[in-house]
SEFIBA-223500 format. One line per field, with one value per residue (C-alpha): residue number from 1; x, y, z; chain; residue in one letter. Coordinates in nm, 2 decimals. Example, Ala and Ser with C-alpha at 12.3 -4.5 7.8 and 13.67 -1.06 7.14 Angstrom:
<recs>
i: c(1, 2) .
X: c(1.23, 1.37) .
Y: c(-0.45, -0.11) .
Z: c(0.78, 0.71) .
ch: c(A, A) .
aa: c(A, S) .
</recs>
This chain:
<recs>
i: c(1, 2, 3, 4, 5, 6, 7, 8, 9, 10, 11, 12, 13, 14, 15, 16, 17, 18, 19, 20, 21, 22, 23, 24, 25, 26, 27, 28, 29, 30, 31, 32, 33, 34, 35, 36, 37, 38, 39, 40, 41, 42, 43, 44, 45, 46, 47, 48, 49, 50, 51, 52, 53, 54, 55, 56, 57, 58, 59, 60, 61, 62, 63, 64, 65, 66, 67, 68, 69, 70, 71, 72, 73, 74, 75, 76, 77, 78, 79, 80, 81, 82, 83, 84, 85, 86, 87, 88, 89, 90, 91, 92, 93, 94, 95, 96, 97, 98, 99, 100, 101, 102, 103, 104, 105, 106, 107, 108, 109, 110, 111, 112, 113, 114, 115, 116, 117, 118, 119, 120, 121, 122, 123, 124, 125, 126, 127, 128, 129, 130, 131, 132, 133, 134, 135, 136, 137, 138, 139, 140, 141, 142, 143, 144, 145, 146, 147, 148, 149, 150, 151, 152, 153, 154, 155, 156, 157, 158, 159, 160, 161, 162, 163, 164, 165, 166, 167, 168, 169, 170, 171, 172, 173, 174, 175, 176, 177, 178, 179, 180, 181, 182, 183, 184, 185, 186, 187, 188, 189, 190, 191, 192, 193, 194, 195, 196, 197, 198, 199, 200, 201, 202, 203, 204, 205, 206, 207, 208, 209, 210, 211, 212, 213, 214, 215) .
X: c(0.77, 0.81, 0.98, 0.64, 0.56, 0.89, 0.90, 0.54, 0.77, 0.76, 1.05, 1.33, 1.66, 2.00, 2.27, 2.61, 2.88, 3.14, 3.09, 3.03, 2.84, 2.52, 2.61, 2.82, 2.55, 2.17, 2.25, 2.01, 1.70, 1.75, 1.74, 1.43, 1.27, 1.40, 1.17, 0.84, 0.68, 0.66, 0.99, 1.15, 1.52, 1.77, 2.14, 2.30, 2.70, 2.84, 3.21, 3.38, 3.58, 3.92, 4.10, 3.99, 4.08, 4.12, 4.45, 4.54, 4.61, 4.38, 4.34, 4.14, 4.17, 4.04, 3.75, 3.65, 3.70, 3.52, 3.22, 3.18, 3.23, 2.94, 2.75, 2.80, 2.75, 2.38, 2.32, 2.32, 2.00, 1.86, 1.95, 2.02, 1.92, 2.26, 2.39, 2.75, 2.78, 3.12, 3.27, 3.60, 3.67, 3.79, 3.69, 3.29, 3.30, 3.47, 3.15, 2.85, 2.67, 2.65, 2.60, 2.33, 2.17, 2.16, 2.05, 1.77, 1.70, 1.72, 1.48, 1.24, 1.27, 1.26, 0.96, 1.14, 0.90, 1.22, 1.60, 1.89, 2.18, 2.46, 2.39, 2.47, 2.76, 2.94, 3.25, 3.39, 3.48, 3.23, 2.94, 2.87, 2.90, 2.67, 2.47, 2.47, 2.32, 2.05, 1.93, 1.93, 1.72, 1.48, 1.30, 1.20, 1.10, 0.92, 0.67, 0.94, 1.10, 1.46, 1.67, 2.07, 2.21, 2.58, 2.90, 3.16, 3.04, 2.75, 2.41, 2.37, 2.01, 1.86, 1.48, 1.49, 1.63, 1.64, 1.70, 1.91, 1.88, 2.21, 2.18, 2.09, 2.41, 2.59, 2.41, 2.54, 2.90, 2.89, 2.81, 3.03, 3.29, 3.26, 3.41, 3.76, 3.93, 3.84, 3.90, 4.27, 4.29, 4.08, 3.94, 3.57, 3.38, 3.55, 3.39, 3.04, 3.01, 3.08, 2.86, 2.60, 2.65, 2.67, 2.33, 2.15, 2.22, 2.00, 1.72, 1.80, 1.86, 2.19, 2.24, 2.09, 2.17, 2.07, 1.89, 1.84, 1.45, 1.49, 1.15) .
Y: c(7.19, 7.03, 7.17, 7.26, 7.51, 7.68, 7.76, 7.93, 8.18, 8.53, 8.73, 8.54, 8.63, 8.44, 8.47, 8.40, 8.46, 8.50, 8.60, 8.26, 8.08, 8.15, 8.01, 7.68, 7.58, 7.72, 7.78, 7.52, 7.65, 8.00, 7.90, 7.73, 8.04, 8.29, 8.07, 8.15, 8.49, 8.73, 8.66, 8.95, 8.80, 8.95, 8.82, 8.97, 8.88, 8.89, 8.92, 9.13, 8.84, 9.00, 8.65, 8.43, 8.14, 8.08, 8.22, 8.41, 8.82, 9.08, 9.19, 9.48, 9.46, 9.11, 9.24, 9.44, 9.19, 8.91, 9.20, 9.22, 8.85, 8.83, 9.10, 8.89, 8.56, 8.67, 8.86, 8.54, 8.43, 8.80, 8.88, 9.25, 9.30, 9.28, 9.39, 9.39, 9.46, 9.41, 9.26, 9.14, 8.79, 8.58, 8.70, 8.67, 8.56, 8.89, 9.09, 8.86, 9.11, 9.39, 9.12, 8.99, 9.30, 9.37, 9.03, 9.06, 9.40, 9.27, 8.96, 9.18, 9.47, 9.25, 9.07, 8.75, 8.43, 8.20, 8.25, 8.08, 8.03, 7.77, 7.48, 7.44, 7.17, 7.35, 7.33, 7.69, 7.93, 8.19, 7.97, 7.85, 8.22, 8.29, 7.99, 8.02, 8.36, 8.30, 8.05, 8.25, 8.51, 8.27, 8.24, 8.60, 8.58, 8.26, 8.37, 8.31, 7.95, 7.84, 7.67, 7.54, 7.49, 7.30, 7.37, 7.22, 6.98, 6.75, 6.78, 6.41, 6.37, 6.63, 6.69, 6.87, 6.76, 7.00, 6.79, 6.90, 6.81, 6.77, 7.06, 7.27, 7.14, 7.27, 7.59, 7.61, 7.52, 7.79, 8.01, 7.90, 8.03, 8.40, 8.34, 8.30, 8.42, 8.19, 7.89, 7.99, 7.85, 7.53, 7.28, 7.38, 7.27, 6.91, 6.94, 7.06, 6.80, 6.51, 6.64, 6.69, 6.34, 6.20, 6.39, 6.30, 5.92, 5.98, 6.06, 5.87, 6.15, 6.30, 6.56, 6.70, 6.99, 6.92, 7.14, 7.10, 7.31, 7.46, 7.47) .
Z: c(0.26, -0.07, -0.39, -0.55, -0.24, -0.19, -0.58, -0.52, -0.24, -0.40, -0.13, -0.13, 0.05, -0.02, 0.28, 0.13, 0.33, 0.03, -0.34, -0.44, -0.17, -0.34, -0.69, -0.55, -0.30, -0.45, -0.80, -0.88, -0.66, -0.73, -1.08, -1.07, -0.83, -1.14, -1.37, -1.17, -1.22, -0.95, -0.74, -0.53, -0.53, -0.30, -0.24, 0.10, 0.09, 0.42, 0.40, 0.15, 0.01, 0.04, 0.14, -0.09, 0.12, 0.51, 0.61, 0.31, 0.35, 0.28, -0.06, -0.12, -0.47, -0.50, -0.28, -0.61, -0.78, -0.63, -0.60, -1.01, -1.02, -0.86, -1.06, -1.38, -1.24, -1.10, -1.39, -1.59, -1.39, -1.41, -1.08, -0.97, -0.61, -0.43, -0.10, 0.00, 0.41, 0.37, 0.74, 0.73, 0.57, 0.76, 1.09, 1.12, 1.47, 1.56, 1.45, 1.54, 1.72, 1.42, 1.17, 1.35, 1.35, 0.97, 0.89, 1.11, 0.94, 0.61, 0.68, 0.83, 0.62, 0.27, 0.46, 0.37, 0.32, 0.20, 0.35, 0.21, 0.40, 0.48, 0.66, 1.04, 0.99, 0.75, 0.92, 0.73, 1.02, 0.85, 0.67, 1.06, 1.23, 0.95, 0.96, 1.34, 1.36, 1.08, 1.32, 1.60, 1.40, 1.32, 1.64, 1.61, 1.26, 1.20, 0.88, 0.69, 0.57, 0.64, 0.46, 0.46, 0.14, 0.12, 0.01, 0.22, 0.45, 0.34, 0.49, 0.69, 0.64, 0.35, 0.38, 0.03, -0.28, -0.63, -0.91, -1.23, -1.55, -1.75, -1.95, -1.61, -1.44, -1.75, -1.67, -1.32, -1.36, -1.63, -1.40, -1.14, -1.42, -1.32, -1.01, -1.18, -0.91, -0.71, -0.94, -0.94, -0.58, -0.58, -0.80, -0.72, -1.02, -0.98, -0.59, -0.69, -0.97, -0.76, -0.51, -0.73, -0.92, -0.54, -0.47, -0.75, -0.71, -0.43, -0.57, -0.91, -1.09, -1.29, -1.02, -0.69, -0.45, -0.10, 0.15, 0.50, 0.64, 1.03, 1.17) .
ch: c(A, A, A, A, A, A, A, A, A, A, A, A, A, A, A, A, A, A, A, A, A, A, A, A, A, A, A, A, A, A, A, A, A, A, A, A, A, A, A, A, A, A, A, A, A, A, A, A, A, A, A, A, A, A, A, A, A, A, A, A, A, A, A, A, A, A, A, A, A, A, A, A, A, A, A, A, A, A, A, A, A, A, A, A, A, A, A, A, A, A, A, A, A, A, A, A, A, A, A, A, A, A, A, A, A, A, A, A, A, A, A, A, A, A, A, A, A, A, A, A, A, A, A, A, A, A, A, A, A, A, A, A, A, A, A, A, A, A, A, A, A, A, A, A, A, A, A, A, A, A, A, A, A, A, A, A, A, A, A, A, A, A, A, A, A, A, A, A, A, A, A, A, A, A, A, A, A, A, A, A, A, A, A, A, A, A, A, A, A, A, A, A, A, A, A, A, A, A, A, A, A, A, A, A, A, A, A, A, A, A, A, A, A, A, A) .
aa: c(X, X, X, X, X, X, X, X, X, X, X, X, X, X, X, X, X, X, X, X, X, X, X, X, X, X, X, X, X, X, X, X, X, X, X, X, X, X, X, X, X, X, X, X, X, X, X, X, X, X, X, X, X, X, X, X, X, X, X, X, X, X, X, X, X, X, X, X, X, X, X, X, X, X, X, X, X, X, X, X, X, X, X, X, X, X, X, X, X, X, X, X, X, X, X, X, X, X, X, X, X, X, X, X, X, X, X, X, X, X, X, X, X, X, X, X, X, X, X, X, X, X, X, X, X, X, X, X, X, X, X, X, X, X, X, X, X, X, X, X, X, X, X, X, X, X, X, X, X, X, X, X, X, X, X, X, X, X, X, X, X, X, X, X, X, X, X, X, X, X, X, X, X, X, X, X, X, X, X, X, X, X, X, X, X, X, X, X, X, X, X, X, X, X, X, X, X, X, X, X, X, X, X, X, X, X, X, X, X, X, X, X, X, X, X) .
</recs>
């Protein structure tokens, strides 16, 4: 499906496994949805965030706080519709079963036509239990279109490219901002931009993200 067809998509549904999944890796095609009229946009964060990083301890109060990071940083694109189911960060795999379940509630209770989600070679311990799951889902709900953003591990052969302006890459890594948290522990804008200026090459343009579409 090209660009021009998934922006026409009015119920879209954003799997992020972490506060901050959904900015890094579809900022720039949630952006361009948000600019179409009609959209029903609904991010569903998986984990409750409280590591921060693999291997780190729990930290309830940086749950909270990665929570209203996430509030403002959605808010800038006029977001609202969020929905925290809170599992344990970290430790996805323990809890496929019930997280399988409400995704599968959520895509068919939203009546999903577009899902977001992280790619299948993402080697993060939670984007692929996540990842891994969504695409079990998907051959019971087939009306709706898949597809696997990146943020860690690159996609090895995209089939859909969203192309950013230099003023709408601005846009997203002041965005990325609101996670500050988060920006305390690693360099992400550095990793975004030259994944982005690497992406857009592709295509000849400034920058790119890159999507992967399960059929």
């Amino acid at each position: 499906m090209k660009l021009e067809s998934i922006l026409r998509l009015k119920r879209v549904t954003v799997f992020a496994p972490h506060q901050d999944d959904e900015i890094f890796g579809s900022w720039g095609l949630i952006y361009k949805l948000t600019k179409q009229l009609d959209k029903q946009i609904k991010i569903v964060f998986i984990s409750n965030g409280e590591k921060g990083v693999p291997g780190a301890e729990p930290d309830p109060e940086l749950a909270l706080i990665r929570k209203r990071e996430a509030a403002s940083a959605l808010q800038t694109l006029g977001i609202t519709d969020l929905d925290f189911l809170d599992f344990p960060d970290g430790e996805l795999s323990e809890h496929r079963l019930q997280i399988q379940k409400e995704i599968e509630d959520r895509i068919l209770v939203y009546e999903s036509e577009l899902v977001l989600f992280p790619h299948h070679l993402d080697d993060h311990p939670d984007h692929k239990v996540v990842s891994d799951i969504i695409l079990t889902v998907q051959s019971k709900y087939r009306d709706a279109f898949y597809l696997g953003y990146e943020i860690w591990s690159k996609i090895e052969s995209p089939t859909l490219y969203v192309p950013l302006t230099e003023e709408e890459f601005t846009s997203k890594l002041e965005t990325v901002g609101f996670y500050a948290s988060q920006l305390k522990l690693f360099d992400y804008r550095s990793h975004i931009k030259q994944t982005m200026k690497d992406r857009g090459n592709e295509i000849d343009y400034p920058y790119a993200e890159a999507y992967i579409s399960y059929k």
